[in-house]
C-alpha positions in Angstrom: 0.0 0.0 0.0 0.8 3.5 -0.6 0.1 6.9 1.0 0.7 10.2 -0.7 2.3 13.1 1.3 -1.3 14.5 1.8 -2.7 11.2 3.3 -4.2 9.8 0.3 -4.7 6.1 -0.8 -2.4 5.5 -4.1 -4.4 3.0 -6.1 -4.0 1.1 -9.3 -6.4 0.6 -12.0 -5.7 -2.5 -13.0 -5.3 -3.0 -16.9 -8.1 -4.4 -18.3 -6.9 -7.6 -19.9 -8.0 -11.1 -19.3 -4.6 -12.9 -18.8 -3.6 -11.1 -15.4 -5.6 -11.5 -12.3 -8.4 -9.0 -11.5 -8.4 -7.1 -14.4 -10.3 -3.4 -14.6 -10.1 -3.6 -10.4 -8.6 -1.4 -7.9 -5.5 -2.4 -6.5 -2.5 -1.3 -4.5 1.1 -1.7 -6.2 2.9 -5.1 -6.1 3.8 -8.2 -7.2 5.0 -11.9 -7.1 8.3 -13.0 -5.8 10.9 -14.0 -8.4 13.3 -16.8 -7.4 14.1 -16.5 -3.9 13.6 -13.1 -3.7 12.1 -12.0 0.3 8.8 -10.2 0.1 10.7 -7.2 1.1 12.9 -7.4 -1.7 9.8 -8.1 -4.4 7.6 -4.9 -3.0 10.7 -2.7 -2.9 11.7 -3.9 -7.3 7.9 -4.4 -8.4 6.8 -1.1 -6.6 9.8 0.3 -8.7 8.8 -1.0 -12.0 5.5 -0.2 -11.4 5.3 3.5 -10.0 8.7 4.2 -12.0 10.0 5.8 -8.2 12.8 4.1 -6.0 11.3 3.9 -2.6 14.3 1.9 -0.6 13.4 -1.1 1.9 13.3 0.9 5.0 10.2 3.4 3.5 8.3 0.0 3.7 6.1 -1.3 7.2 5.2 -4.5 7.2 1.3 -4.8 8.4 0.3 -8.2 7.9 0.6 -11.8 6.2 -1.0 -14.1 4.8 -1.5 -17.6 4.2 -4.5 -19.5 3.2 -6.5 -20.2 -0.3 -5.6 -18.5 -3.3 -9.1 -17.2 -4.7 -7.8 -17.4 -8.2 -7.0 -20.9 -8.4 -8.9 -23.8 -7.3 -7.0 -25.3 -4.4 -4.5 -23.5 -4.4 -2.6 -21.9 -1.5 -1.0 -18.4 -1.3 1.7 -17.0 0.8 2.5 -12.8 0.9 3.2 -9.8 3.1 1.7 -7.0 3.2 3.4 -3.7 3.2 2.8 0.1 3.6 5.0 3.4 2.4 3.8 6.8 3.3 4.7 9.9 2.3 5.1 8.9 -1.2 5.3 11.9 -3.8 1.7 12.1 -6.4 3.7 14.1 -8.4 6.7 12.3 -9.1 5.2 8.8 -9.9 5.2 7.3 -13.7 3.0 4.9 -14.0 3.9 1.8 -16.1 1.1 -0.5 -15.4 -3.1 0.4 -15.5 -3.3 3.8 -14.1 -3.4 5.8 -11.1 -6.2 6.5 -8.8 -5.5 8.6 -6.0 -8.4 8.5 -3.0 -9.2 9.6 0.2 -9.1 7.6 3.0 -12.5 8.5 4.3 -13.9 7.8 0.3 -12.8 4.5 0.2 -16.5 3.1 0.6 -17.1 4.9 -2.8 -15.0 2.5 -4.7 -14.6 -0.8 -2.6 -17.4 -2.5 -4.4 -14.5 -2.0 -7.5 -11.5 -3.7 -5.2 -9.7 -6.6 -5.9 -10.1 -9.2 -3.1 -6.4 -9.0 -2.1 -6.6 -5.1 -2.2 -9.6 -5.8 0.5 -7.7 -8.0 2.7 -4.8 -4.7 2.7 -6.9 -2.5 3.4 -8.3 -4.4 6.4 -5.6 -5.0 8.0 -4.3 -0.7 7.4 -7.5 0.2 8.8 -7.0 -1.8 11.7 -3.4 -0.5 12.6 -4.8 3.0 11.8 -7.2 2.4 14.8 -5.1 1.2 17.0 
């Protein structure tokens, strides 16, 4: 997940085609592990790619895991972390996959129906740290 220097969500719009997962839905940045890359390691290059902004492993706050059934494929099991980076600059940010969406935190109930499940289970979990 990442927050803007005013506070904002930093969502992407996934790109609309069939062969990735949840296409045309809401997302946050990210992306599967390559070799035996850590998941610190993958948020810190895919964010990269992704956002075309370095943002080195120390910008990133680990929130939350998971481990249990992977909704895309039938009996399968997945395995991620789930990060956060705030203060991240709007303005500076190329986007090289979908397109940005930039929210409110309070607004999120405006979009959520168009959220991709794992997007769901981040949010969850930021809210909850937020509260506490």
């Amino acid at each position: 997940m990442l927050i803007s220097t005013d506070g904002r969500l930093i969502l992407q719009i996934r790109d609309n085609f069939p062969h990735i997962s949840d296409p045309g839905k809401l997302g946050f940045f990210g992306g599967q592990r390559e070799g035996n890359e850590s998941f610190l390691d993958c948020v810190v290059r895919e964010v990269h790619e992704e956002i075309g902004y370095y943002l080195p492993p120390e910008r990133f706050e680990l929130i939350g895991r998971y481990f249990g059934p992977d909704y895309r494929i039938p009996f399968g099991m997945l395995r991620g972390e789930i990060f956060v980076a705030r203060d991240v600059p709007v303005d500076l940010l190329t986007i090289t996959e979908g397109s940005l969406r930039v929210i409110e935190v309070d607004e999120i109930d405006l979009v959520y129906h168009m959220l991709a499940i794992p997007a769901k289970y981040a949010l969850k979990l930021f809210l909850a740290a937020s509260e506490s």
